[in-house]
C-alpha positions as CSV (number, residue, x, y, z in Angstrom):
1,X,0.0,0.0,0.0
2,X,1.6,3.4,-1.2
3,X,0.4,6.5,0.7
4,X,1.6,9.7,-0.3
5,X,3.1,12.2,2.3
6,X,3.0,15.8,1.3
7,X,4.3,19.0,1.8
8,X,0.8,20.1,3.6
9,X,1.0,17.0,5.7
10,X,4.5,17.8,6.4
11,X,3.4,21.5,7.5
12,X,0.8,19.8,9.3
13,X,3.3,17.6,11.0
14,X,5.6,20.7,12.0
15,X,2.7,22.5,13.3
16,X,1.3,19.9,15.8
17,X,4.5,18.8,17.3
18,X,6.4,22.2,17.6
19,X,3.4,24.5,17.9
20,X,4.4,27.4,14.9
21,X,1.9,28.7,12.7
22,X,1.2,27.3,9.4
23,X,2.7,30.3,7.8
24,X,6.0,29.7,9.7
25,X,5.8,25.8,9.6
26,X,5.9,26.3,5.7
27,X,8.3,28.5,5.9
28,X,10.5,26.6,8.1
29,X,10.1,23.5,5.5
30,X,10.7,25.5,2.7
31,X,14.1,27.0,3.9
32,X,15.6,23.2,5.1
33,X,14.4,22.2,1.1
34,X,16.1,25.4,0.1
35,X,19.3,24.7,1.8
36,X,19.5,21.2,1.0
37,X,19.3,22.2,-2.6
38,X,21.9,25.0,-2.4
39,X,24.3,22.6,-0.7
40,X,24.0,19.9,-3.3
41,X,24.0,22.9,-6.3
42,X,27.6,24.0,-4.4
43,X,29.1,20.8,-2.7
44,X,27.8,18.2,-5.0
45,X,26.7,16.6,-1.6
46,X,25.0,16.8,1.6
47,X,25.1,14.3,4.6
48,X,22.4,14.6,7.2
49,X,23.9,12.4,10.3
50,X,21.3,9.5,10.8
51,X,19.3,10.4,8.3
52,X,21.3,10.0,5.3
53,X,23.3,11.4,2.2
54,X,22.1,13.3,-0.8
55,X,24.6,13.1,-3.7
56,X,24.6,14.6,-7.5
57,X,25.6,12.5,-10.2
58,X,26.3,13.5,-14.0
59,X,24.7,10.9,-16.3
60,X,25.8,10.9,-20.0
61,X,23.5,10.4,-22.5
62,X,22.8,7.1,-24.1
63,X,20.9,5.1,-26.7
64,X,17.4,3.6,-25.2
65,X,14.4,1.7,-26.7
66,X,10.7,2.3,-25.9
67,X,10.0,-1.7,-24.9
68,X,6.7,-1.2,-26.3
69,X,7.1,0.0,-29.6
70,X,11.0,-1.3,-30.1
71,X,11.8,2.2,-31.4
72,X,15.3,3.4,-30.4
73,X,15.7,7.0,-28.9
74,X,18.9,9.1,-27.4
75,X,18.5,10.0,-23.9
76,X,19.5,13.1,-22.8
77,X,22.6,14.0,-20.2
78,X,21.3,14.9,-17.0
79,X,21.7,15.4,-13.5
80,X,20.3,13.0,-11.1
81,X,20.3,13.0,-7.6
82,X,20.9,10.1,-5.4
83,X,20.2,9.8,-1.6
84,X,21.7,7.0,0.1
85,X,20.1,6.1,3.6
86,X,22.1,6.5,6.7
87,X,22.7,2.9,9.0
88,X,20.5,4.5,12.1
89,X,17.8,5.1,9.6
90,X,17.1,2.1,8.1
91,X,17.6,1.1,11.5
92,X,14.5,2.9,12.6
93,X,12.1,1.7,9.4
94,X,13.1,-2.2,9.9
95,X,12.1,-1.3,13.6
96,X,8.7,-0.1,12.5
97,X,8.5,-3.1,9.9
98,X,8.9,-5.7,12.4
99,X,6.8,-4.4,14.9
């Protein structure tokens, strides 16, 4: 079962357990997303201790086939980013698994 947690839910979230406004929950949300993205833009990578790492990677661009139709395209370069969970936090979500 996939459930979806958004960036209202997330504001929600902020605003139970801490007790700011909405207007400053979002705000708070928006400038961790902000500096998370600046950091990668500048260091190419962040680390978050026991949480995890977010990392850029430069993919080149390649030759791939539509498996429906068999019809070969180029895909583009691109940046993708990568985030690579920490020990403690996969830690935590087996804990809740097994529970």
């Amino acid at each position: 079962m996939s459930i979806n947690l958004t960036k209202k839910d997330l504001i929600n979230s902020i605003y139970m357990q801490i007790g700011f406004s909405k207007s400053i929950s979002e705000n708070l949300l928006d400038d961790i997303i902000d500096i998370i993205v600046q950091n990668l833009k500048e260091n190419n990578k962040i680390k978050i201790s026991n949480f995890g790492t977010f990392s850029i990677r430069n993919k080149k661009k390649r030759f791939g086939r539509n498996p429906k139709t068999k019809e070969k395209k180029i895909i583009s370069e691109r940046i993708v980013v990568l985030f690579k969970a920490s020990k403690e936090f996969k830690d935590q979500v087996n804990f809740i698994e097994n529970e």
